[in-house]
Steps between C-alpha positions, in 0.01 A plus 500: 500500500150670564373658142591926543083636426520848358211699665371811312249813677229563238215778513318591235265848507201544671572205770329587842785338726725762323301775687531318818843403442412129589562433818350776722611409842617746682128689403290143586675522853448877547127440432484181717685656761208859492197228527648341772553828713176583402311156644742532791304823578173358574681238764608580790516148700815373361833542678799680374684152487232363274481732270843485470527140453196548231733766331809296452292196388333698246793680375681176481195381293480813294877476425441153388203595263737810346759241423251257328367772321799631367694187377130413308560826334889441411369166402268647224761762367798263486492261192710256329703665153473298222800424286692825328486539147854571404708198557922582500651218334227475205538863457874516474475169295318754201739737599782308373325418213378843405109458600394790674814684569356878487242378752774312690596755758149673577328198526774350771489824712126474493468184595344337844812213479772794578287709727453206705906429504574850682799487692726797679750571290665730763458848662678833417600656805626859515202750633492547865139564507155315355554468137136692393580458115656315200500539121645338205664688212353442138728167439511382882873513478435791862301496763401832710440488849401766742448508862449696867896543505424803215732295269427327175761254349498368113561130572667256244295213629634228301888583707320597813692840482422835551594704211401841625361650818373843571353712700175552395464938635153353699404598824324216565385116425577397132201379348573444167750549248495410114697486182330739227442318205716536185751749699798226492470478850618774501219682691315375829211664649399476899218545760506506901346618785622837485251528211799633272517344142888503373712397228806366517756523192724193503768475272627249316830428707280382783478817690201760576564822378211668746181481588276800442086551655249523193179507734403490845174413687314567802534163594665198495536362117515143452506426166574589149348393164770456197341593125652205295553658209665846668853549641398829631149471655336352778246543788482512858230505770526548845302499826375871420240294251738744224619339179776642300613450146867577543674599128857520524536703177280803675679793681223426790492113464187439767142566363199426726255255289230434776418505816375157596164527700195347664184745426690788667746341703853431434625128444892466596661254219760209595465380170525574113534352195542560119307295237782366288228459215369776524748799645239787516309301786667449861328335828531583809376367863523592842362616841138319391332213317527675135731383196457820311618519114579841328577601167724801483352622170131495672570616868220774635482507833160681481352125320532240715811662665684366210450129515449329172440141690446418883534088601424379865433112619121562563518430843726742607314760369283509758716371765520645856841446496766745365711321198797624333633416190909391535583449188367450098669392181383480185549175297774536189239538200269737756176280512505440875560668846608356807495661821583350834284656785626564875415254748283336211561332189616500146270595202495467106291755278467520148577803391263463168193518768278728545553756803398326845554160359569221757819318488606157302707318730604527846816384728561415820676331803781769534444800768540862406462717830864569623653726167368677210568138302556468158334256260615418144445250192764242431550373185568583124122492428377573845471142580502497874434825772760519819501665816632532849392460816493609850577116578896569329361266216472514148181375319476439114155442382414373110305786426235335253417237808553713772684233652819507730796308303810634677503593877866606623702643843588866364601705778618401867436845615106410440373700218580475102426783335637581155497211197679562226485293183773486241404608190624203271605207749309299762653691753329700834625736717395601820532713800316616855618583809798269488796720393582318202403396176424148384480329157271214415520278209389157419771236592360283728500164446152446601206649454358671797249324784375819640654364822343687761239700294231385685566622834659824353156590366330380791696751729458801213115401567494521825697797565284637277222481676631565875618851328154573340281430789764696768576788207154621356726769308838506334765592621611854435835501252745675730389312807569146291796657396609580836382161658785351220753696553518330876473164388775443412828494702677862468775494285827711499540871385556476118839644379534875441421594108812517295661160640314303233609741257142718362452670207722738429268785449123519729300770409197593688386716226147439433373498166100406687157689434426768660266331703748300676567523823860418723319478800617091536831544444517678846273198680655196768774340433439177262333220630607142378307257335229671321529311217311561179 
């Protein structure tokens, strides 16, 4: 039997293939192809058939040079993992004898020897729609999930079973929904396209009670940021660049906190997040190349427009081409930020550095382009980052190394989305445009061969630069939206509301500032797949 090599993608800061992305191709052949026409001009004796002949052989040349080129550059980025560190049988060995046992379970979930052993566990199928969000409760005993179909359904994962489904009172796309902290589960908050942040109050005989609107935006809002320590408050930001610190104990819960912007202009957020060290300070990213960090004791908009820290990889910050920021998390103790960049890579900052700092470590082989893709750290001490990708995979990196350790099939529908790790068992789940839900843990038999990796990133890499060299811009966010919606095959008419049994009270009341706005709620019809 041929010896399975474990290949790892490793960049560290301030490498010049990183700005290049490596390969290059498709912007090599564009050149080659300009000098040509431009030495053709001051020929004239050669025949049409000639030239043509000269074209195809050089193409066929060129093509042959790109492919050189880029399997030299895969060649350098993929390297051979040593040995893990945490060995099972030793471990449980020391176990048995009482060595170790507090450290037992944290160091097992945390280790490279599991992550390596993912295996599909199975799917939860019940939304009729792309499946934009999940969330565990406190123990992990429930898992949320939230999607286009305007539902959300508390999952018993373990039993595969539904335990409660509701209709959520959205006009549009869920894009996230969340258990508040220390409410008993009792209380779940949620976001969507509508812009409209509601509450829903679930009782404790597995049944909503209602679902009532505590702000609304001008835009789309795509995610919310949980205080750890607070069952009753929480931010939001949304694609009118507004944050909101949302107090459920108020009479008017919504209260603006910034506006985020660029000098004078407006930057539209996809993402936010709340330091769970330190719960004054929140980040947020979006619609340009700028992690921005605020502390909600120190915000004045007339200083800096409020920013207490700003992070960008230095070579996007003067980049001709537009970047968005998909996603950020903070790591569990607060002393690093990653954020995941469209139709770019992955990115970790220390958050102890000064403003304008460059990053620490950086990921990549996956493609973000498709969805508003989320990123996340795996692990009980942060130990690895994952993501998905455009490709319907799901890459785990080691996030000290930088270096790809688990490489999985997520999503036949094309694009994973939403990872979701459980907060006391080496267990994953994930979601995309696939209508269902899938859970991950580590019972292979074998370790993983990154079967196929290879050629996966070699395809991410070169679709990467085809879409760069024929799309000087970015896509506008409707128009991508649009363009997904007709991807994929049309599906039926869902079911009227009331057949799957909503919440028996759905107010519309709105408890939002007064500088909220409606005007979404009366917008198109939702459009599927605009996963956050």
């Amino acid at each position: 039997m041929e010896e399975t090599v474990r290949y790892s993608l490793t960049e560290e800061a301030g490498d010049s293939d990183d700005r290049s992305g490596g390969g290059g191709g498709g912007s090599r052949r564009e050149l080659r192809k300009r000098r040509r026409n431009r030495s053709r001009g001051h020929t004239s004796s050669s025949s049409d058939e000639d030239i043509e002949e000269e074209d195809e052989e050089e193409e066929e040349e060129e093509e042959e040079e790109d492919e050189q080129a880029l399997d030299e550059w895969l060649d350098s980025e993929l390297k051979e993992l040593g040995c893990p560190g945490w060995r099972a049988v030793p471990e449980l060995r020391a176990r048995e004898i009482g060595r170790g046992l507090p450290h037992f379970t944290p160091r097992a979930c945390g280790a490279r020897g599991l992550v390596q052993r993912f295996k599909l566990q199975g799917s939860l199928e019940k939304h009729s729609g792309c499946v934009n969000t999940l969330h565990f409760n406190s123990s992990g005993s429930r898992l949320a999930s939230g999607s286009d179909d305007l539902k959300v359904i508390i999952w018993d994962w373990t039993r595969k079973r539904a335990v409660l489904e509701f209709e959520t009172g959205h006009k549009s796309n869920v894009f996230q929904a969340k258990f508040l902290p220390h409410s008993g589960d009792s209380t779940l908050v949620m976001c969507a396209r509508d812009g409209q942040i509601r509450l829903a109050d679930l009782s404790a005989t597995q049944r909503c009670k209602s679902t009532k609107k505590v702000a609304q935006h001008k835009g789309a809002a795509h995610k919310l940021a949980l205080d750890p320590d607070s069952p009753c408050f929480f931010l939001s930001a949304g694609e009118d660049a507004v944050v909101y610190g949302i107090d459920l104990r108020l009479d008017r819960p919504a209260t603006k906190l910034v506006v985020t912007k660029e000098n004078d202009k407006k930057v539209g957020l996809y993402t936010i997040y709340v330091n769970p060290a330190r719960t004054d300070e929140f980040a947020v990213g979006g619609r340009d190349q700028y992690v921005r960090i605020y502390d909600q004791r120190k915000i004045n908009e007339n200083e800096n427009n409020g920013v207490l820290k700003k992070f960008c990889p230095q070579h996007l910050v003067t980049s001709e081409s537009k970047t968005n920021i998909t996603c950020l998390v903070y790591s569990h103790n607060g002393t690093e930020l990653l954020a995941s960049y469209n139709d770019e890579d992955i990115y970790l900052f220390d958050t102890s550095h000064s403003d304008g700092a460059e990053y620490m470590k950086h990921y990549k082989g996956h493609r973000n382009n498709a969805t508003v893709k989320g990123v996340n750290f795996y692990g009980p001490r942060d130990e690895f980052v994952v993501s998905g990708s455009d490709c319907g995979h799901i890459y785990l990196w080691e996030k000290n190394s930088a270096r790809i350790v688990q490489f999985m099939e997520g999503d036949k529908g094309g694009v994973v989305n939403c990872l979701e790790p459980h907060p006391h068992l080496p267990v994953l789940a994930t979601s995309g445009l696939d209508h269902d839900v899938k859970i991950w843990a580590p019972t292979a038999e074998t370790p993983t061969g990154l079967r196929g990796l290879k050629e996966v990133m070699k395809k991410n890499k070169r679709e990467r630069d085809e879409d760069s060299v024929r799309h000087g811009d970015q896509y506008d966010t409707q128009l991508l939206w649009f363009l997904m919606r007709h991807m994929r095959h049309r599906r039926p008419q869902r079911s009227r509301r009331g057949e799957a049994g909503g919440p028996e009270g759905d107010s519309d009341e709105s408890w939002s500032s007064p500088d909220s706005s409606d005007e979404e709620e009366t917008g198109p019809d939702h459009v599927q797949c605009m996963s956050s």
